[in-house]
Residue frames relative to the residue before (quaternion, step in Angstrom):
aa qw qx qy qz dx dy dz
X 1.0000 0.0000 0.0000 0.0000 0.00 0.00 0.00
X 0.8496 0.1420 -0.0575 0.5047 3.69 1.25 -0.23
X 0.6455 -0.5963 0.2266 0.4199 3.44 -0.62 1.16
X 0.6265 0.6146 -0.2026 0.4345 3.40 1.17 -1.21
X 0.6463 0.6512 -0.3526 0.1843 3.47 0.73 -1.05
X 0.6099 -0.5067 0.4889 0.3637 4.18 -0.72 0.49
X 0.2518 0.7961 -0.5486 -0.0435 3.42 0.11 0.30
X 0.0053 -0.7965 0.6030 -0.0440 3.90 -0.50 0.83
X 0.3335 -0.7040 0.5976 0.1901 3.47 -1.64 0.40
X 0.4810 -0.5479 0.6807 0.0720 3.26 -1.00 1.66
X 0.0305 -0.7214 0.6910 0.0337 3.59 -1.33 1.29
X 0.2012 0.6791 -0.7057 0.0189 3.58 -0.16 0.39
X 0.8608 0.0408 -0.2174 0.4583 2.90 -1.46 1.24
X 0.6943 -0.2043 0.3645 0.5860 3.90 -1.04 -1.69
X 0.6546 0.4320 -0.4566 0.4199 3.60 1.04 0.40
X 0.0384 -0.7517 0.6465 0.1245 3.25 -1.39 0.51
X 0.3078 -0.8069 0.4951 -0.0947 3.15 -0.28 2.06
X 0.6128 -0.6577 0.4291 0.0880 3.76 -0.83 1.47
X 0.3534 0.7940 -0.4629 0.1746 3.85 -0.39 1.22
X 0.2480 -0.7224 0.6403 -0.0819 2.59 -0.95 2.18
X 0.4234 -0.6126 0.6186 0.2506 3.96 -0.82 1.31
X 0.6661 0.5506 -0.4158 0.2832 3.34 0.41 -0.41
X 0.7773 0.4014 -0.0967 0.4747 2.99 0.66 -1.51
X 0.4919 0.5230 -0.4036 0.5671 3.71 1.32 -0.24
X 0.7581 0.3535 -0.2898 0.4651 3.84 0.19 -0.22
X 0.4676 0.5639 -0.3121 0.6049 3.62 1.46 0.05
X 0.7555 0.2599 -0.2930 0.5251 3.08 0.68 -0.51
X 0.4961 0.6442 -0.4294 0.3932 3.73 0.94 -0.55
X 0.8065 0.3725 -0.1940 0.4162 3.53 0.79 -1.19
X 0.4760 0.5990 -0.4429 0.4674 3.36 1.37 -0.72
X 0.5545 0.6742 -0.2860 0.3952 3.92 0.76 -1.45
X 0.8139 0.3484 -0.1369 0.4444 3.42 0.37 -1.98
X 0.4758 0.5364 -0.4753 0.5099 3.72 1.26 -0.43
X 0.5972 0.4604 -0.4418 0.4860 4.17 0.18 -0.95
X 0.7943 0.5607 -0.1297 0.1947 3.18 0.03 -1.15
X 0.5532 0.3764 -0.1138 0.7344 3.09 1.57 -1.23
X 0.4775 0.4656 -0.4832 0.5671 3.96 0.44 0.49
X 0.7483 0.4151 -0.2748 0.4385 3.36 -0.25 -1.26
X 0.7810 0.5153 -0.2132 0.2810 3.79 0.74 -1.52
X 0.5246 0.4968 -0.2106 0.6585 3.38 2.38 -0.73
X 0.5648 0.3852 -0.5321 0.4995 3.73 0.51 0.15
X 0.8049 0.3544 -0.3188 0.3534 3.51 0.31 -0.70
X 0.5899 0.5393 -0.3406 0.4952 3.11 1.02 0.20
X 0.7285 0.2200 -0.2351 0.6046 3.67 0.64 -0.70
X 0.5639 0.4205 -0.5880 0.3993 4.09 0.71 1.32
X 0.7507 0.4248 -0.4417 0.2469 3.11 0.69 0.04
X 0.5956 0.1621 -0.5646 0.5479 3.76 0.65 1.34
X 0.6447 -0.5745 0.3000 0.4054 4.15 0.87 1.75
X 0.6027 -0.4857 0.4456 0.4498 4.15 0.41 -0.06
X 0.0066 -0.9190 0.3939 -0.0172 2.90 0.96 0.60
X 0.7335 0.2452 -0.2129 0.5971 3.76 1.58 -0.63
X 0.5309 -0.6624 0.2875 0.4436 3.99 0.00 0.50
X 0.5640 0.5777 -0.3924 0.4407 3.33 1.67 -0.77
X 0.4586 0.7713 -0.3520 0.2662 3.92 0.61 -0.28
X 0.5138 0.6149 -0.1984 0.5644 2.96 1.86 -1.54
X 0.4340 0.7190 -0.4662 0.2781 4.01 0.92 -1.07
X 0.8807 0.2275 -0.1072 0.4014 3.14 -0.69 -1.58
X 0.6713 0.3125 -0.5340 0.4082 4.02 0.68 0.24
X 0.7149 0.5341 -0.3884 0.2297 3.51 0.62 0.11
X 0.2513 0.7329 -0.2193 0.5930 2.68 2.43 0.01
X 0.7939 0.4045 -0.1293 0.4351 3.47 0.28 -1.06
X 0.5901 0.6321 -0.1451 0.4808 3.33 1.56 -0.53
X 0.7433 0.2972 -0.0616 0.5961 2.97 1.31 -1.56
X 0.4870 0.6857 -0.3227 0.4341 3.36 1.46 0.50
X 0.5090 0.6944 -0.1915 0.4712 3.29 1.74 -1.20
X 0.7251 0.6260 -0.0073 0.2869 3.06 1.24 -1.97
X 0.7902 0.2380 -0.1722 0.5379 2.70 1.10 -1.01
X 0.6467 0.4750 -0.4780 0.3574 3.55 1.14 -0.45
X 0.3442 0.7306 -0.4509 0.3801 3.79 1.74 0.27
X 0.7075 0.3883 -0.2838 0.5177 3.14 0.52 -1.56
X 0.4021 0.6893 -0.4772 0.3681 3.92 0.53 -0.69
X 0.8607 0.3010 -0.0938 0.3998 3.00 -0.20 -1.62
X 0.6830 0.4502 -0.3629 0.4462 3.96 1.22 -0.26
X 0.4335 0.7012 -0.2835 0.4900 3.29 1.79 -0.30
X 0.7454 0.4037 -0.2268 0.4796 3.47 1.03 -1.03
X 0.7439 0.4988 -0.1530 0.4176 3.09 1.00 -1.79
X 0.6772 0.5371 -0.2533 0.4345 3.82 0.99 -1.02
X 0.7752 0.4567 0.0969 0.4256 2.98 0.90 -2.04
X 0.0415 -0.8658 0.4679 0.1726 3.17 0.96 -1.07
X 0.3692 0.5808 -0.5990 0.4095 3.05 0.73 1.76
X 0.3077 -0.8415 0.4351 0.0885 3.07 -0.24 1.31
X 0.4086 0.7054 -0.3566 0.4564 3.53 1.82 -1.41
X 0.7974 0.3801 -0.2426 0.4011 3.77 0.36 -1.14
X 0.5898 0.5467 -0.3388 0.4884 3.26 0.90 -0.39
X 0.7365 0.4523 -0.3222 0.3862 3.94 1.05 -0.71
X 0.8431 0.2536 -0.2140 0.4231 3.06 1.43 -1.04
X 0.3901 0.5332 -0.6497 0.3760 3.48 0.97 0.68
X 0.7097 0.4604 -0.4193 0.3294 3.88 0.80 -0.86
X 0.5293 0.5900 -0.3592 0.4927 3.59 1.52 -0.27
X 0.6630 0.5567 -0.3114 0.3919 3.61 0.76 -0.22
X 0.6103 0.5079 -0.1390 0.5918 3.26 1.62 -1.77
X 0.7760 0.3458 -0.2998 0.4340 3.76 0.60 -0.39
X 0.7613 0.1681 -0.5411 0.3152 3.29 0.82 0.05
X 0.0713 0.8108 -0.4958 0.3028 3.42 1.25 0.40
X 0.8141 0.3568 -0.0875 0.4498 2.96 -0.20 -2.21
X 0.4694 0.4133 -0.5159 0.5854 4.37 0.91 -0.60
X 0.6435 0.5659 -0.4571 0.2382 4.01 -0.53 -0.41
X 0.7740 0.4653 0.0266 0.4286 2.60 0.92 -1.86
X 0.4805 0.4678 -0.3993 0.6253 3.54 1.36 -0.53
X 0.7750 0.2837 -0.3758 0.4215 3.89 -0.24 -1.14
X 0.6559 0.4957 -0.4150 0.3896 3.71 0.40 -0.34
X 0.4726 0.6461 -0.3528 0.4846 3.52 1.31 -0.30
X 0.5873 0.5411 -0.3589 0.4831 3.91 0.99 -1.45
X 0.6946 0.5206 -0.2788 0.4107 3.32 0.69 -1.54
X 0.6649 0.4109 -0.2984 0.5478 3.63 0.39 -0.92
X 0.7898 0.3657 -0.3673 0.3281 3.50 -0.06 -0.53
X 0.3486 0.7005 -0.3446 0.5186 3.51 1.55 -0.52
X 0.7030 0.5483 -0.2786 0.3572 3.28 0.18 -2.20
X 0.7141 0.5701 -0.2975 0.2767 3.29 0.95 -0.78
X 0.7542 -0.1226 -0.0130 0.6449 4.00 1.30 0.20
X 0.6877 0.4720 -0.4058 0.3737 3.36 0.53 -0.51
X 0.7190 0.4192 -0.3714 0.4115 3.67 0.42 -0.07
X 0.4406 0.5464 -0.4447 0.5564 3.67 1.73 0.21
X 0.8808 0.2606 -0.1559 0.3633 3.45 0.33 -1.20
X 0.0332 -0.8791 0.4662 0.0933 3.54 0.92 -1.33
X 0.4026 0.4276 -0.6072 0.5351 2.88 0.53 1.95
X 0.9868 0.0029 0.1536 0.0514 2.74 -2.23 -0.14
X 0.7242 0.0579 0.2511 0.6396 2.09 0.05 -2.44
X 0.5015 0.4925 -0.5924 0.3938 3.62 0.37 1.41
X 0.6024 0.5951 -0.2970 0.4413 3.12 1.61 -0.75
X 0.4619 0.5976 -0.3671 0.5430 3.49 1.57 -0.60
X 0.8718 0.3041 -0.1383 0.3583 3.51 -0.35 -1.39
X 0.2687 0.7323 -0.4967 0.3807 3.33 1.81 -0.21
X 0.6537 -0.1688 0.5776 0.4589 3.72 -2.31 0.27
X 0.4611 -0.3960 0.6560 0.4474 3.91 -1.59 -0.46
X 0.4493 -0.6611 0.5953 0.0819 3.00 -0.57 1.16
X 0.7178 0.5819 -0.0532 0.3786 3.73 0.56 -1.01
X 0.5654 0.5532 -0.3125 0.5259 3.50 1.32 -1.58
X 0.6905 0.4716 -0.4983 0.2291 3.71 -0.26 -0.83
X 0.6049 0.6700 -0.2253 0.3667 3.82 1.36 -1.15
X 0.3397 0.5378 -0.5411 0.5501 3.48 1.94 0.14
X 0.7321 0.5004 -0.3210 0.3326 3.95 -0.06 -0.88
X 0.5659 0.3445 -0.2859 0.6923 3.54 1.35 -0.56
X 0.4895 0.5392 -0.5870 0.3536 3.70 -0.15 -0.01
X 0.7642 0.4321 -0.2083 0.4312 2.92 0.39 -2.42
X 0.5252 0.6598 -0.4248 0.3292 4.04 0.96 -1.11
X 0.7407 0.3124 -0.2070 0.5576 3.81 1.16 -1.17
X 0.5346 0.5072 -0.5243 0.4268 3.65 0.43 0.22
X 0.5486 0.3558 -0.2896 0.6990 3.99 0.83 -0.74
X 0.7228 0.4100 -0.4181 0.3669 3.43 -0.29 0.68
X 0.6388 0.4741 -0.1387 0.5898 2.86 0.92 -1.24
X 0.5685 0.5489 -0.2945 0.5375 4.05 0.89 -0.29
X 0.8832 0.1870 -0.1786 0.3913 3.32 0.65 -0.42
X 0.4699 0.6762 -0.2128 0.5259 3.12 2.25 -0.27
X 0.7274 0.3697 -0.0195 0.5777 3.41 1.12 -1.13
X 0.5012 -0.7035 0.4734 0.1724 3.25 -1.30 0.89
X 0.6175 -0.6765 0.2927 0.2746 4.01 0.08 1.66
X 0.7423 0.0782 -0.0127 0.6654 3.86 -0.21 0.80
X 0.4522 0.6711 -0.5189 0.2755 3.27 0.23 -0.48
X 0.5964 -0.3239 0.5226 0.5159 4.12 -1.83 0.47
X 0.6922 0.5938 -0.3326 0.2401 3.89 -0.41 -1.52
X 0.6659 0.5303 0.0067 0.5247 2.72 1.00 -2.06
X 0.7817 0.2216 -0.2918 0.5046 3.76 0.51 -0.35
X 0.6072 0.2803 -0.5498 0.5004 3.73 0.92 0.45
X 0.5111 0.5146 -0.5913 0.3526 3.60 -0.24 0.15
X 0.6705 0.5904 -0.2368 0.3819 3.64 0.82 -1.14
X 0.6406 0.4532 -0.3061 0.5390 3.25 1.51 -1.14
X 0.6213 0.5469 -0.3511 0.4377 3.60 0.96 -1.15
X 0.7356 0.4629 -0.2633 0.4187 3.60 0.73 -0.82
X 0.4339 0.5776 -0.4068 0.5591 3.63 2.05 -0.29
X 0.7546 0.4546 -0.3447 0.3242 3.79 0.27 -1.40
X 0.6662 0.4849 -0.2468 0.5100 3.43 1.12 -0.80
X 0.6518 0.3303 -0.5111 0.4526 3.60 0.50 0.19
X 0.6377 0.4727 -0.4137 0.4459 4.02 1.12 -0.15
X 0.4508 0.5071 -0.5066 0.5320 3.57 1.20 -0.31
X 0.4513 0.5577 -0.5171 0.4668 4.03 0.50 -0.78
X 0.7470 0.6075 -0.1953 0.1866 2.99 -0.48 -1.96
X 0.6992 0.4521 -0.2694 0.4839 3.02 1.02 -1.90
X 0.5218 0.5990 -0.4229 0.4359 3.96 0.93 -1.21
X 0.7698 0.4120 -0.2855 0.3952 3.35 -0.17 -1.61
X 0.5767 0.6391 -0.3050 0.4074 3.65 0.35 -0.93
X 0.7973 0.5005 -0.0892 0.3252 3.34 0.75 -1.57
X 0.5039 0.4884 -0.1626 0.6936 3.08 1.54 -1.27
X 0.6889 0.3257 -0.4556 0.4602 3.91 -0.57 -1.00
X 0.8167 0.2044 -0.3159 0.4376 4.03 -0.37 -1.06
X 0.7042 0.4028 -0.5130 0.2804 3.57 0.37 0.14
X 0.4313 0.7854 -0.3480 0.2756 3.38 1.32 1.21
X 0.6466 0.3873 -0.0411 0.6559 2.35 2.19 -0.64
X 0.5225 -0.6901 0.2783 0.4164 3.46 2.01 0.63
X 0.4494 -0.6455 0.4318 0.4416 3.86 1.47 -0.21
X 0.2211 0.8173 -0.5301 -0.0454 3.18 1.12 0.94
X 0.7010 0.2445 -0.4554 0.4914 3.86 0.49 0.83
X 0.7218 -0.4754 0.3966 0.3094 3.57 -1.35 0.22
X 0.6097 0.6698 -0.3075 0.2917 2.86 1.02 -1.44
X 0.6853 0.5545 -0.2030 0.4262 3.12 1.38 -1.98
X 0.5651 0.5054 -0.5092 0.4073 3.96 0.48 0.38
X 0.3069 0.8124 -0.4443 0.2202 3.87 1.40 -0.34
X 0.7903 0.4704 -0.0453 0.3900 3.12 0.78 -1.68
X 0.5994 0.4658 -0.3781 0.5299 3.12 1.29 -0.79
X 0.3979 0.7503 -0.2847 0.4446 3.68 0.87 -0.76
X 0.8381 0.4424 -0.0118 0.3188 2.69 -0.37 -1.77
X 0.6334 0.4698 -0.2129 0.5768 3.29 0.76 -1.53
X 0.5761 0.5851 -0.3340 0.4628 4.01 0.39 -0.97
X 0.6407 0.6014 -0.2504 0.4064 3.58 1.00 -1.24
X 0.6292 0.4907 -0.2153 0.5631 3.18 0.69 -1.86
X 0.7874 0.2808 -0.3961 0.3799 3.70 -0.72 -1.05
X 0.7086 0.4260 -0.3712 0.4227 3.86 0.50 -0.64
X 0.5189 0.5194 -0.4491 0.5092 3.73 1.00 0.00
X 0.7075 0.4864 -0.3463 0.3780 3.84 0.45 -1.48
X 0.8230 0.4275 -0.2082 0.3106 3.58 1.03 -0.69
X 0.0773 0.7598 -0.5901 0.2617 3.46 1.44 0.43
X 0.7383 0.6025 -0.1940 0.2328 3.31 -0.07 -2.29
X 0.5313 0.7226 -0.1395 0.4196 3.10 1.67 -0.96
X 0.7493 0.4460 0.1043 0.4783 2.61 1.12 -1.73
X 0.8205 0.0069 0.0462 0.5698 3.88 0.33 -1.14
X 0.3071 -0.4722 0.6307 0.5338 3.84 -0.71 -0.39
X 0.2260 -0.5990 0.7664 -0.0530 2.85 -2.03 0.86
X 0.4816 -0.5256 0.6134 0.3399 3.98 -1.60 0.15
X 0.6443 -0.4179 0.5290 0.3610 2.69 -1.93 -0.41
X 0.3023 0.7023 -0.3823 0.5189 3.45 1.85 -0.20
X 0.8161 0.4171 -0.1572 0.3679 3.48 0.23 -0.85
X 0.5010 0.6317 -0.2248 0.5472 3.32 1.57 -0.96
X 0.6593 0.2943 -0.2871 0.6295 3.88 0.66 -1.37
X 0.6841 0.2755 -0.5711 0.3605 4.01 -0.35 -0.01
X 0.5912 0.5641 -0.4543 0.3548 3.66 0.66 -0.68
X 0.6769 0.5592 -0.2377 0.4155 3.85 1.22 -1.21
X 0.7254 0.4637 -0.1881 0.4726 3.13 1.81 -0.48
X 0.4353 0.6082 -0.3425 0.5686 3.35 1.72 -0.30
X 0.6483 0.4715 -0.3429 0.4897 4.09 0.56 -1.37
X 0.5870 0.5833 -0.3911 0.4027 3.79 1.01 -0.81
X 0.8188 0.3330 -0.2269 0.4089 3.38 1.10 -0.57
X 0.4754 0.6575 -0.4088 0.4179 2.79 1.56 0.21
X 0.5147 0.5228 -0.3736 0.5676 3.64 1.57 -1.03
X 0.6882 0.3225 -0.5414 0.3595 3.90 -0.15 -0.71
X 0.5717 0.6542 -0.4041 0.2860 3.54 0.54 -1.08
X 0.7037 0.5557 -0.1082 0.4292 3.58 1.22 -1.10
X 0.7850 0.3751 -0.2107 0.4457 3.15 1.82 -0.66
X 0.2581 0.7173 -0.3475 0.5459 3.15 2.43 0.38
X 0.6815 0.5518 -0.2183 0.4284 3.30 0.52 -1.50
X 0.7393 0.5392 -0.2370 0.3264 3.28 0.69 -1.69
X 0.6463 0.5075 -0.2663 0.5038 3.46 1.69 -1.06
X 0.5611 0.5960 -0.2853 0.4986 3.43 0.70 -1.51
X 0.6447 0.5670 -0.3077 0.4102 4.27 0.58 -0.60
X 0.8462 0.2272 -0.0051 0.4820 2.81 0.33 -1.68
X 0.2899 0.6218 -0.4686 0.5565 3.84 1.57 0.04
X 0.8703 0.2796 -0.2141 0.3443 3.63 0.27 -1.48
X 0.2921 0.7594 -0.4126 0.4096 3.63 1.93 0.03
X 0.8683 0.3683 -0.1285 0.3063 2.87 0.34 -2.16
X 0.6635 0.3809 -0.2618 0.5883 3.66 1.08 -0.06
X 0.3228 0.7728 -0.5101 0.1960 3.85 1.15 0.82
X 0.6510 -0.4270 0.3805 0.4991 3.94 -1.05 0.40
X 0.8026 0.4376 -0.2318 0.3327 3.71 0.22 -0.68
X 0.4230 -0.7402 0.3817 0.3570 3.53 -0.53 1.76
X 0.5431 0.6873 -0.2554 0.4091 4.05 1.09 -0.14
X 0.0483 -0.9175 0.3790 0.1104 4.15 0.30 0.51
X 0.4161 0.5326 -0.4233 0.6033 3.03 1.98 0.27
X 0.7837 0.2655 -0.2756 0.4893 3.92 0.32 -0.53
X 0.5493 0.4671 -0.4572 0.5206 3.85 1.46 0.70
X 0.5587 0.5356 -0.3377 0.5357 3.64 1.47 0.30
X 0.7951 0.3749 -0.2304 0.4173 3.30 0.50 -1.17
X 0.5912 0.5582 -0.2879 0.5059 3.53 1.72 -0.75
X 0.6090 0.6609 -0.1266 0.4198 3.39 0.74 -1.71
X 0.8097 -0.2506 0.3423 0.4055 3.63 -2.12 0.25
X 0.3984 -0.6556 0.5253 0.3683 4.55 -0.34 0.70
X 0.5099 -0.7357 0.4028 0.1911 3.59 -0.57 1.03
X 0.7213 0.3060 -0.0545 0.6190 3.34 1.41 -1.12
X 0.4502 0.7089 -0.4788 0.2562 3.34 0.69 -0.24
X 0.7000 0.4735 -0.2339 0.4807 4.11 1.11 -0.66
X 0.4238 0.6745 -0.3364 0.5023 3.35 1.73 0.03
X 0.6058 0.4478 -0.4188 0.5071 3.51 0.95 -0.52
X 0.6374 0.5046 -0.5050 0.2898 3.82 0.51 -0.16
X 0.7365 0.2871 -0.2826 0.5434 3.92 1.10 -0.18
X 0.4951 0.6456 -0.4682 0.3448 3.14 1.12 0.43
X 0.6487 0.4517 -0.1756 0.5867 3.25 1.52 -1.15
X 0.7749 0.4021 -0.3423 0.3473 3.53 0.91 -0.34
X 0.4061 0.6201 -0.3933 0.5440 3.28 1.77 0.84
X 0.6195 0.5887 -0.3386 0.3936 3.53 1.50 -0.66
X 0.6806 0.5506 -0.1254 0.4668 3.10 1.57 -1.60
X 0.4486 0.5719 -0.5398 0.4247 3.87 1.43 -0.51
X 0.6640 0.6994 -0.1993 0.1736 3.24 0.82 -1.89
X 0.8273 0.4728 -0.0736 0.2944 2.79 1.00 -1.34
X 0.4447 0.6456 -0.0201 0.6205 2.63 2.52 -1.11
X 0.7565 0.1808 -0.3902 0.4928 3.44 0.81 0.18
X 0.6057 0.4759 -0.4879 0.4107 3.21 1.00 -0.01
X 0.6900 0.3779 -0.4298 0.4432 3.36 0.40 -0.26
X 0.4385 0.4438 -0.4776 0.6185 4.20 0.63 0.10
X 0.7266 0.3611 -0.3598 0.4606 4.17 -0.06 -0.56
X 0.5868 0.5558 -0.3884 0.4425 3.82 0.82 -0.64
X 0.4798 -0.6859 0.4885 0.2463 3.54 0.85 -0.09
X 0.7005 0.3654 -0.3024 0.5333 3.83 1.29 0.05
X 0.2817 -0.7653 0.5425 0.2018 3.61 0.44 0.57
X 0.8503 0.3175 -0.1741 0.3821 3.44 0.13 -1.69
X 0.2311 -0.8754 0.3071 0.2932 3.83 -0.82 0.80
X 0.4260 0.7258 -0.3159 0.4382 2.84 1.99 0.30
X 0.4492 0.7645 -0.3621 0.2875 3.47 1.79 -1.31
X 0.9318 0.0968 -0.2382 0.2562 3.66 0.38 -0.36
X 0.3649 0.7405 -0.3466 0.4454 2.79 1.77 1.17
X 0.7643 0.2663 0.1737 0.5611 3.24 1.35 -1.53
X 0.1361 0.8668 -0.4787 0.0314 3.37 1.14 1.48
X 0.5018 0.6391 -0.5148 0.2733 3.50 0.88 -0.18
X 0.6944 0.5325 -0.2436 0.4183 3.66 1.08 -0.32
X 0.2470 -0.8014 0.5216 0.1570 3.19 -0.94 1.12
X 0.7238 -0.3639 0.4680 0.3531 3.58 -1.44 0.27
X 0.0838 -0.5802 0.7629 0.2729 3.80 -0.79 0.11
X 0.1909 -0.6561 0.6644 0.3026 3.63 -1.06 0.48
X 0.4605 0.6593 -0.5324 0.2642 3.65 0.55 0.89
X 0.4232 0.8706 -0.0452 0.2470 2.90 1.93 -0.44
């Protein structure tokens, strides 16, 4: 999508398949905007929208689609590119507003009456809205940053760890509503803890490309972990008290909610090869020369 962008060719197998970072995260967010529409409707039906402002953030998400549509035919058809940056510069910081005003609103909802604990437990997810600011700085970052680029692939990781720090929150709070009444349900919290303390090494020390393929292989488990979840949810949907399976979803275990674990670990593939393809693996490497690689790494 831009003169600048990293473009490289993906061989799997006898194919060698076209990749622009650019346009692969364009499409990541375009994806999570559908998605995060669909996942806030079910979530704000099951006390009916009860406040009008509820309606907000899926029509938002709708009219997000839209315009980063026209964006991209603006660029690609037209070759006005100007429109493509600043409709995504609008929709992203839009969508940072609305995600943090979401914390607030969902908060609003007991924890600022009581301020404890176990309001924060029973609280809205406190946490979910920060998917919308996430995506708000990815469209930013896309047009702010230079495509594939070192820069451009730690932000992406940084913007990977912080959606599993998310995770770990959201995770924690949802099953400690129900005390963890199975084992199983501590996986994620786990798990998620794993992922963000793995993405940030780089941060921290220079590392290889050695390190990159365990990190690319760690996010792999982070996707299975997510598709466990995804069954284990909707397994417990479909056998819910209520003779109704639309109001044993919307009431019941969040259907999509374990979807964010390969969702984000599609962010982190992303980023992770661009920053293995930059040729500087470590992101610390040119901050913190007194340190050497371990080539055990």
């Amino acid at each position: 999508m831009a003169a600048g962008s990293d473009d490289v060719r993906l061989r799997i197998g006898p194919f060698a398949v076209r990749y622009d970072p650019q346009v692969a995260l364009e499409l990541f967010v375009l994806f999570n905007f559908v998605a995060l529409g669909f996942d806030i409707f079910l979530a704000h039906s099951e006390n009916q929208f009860r406040r009008p402002a509820e309606y907000f953030p899926v029509y938002f998400a709708g009219a997000a689609v839209a315009l980063l549509l026209a964006g991209v035919a603006a660029k690609a058809i037209w070759h006005r590119a100007a429109v493509w940056r600043d409709l995504g510069y609008l929709v992203g910081w839009v969508s940072i507003v609305i995600g943090l005003a979401g914390v607030i609103y969902h908060l609003d909802s007991q924890f600022f009456y009581e301020r404890t604990l176990r309001s924060l437990t029973y609280a809205a997810p406190f946490a979910a809205p920060l998917a919308l600011t996430g995506i708000g700085l990815l469209l930013i970052l896309n047009r702010m940053v230079e495509p594939g680029s070192r820069l451009w692939a730690e932000w992406v990781i940084l913007l990977t760890a912080g959606g599993f720090f998310g995770n770990f929150v959201l995770s924690l709070t949802d099953h400690a509503a129900n005390g963890f009444f199975r084992p199983i349900e501590w996986l994620p919290v786990v798990s998620g803890a794993f992922a963000v303390s793995f993405l940030l090494v780089p941060f921290l020390v220079p590392v290889s490309r050695r390190y990159l393929g365990l990190c690319a292989l760690v996010l792999l488990v982070e996707a299975a972990v997510g598709a466990l979840g995804f069954i284990l949810h909707n397994l417990a949907n479909l056998s819910g008290p209520s003779a109704s399976v639309f109001e044993n979803f919307i009431a019941g275990a969040p259907p999509m909610a374990p979807l964010l674990f390969p969702n984000l670990a599609a962010l982190g593939w992303m980023g992770l090869w661009s920053l293995s393809s930059s040729g500087r693996e470590s992101v610390s490497a040119t901050r913190t020369r007194s340190f050497s690689a371990d080539p055990s790494l």
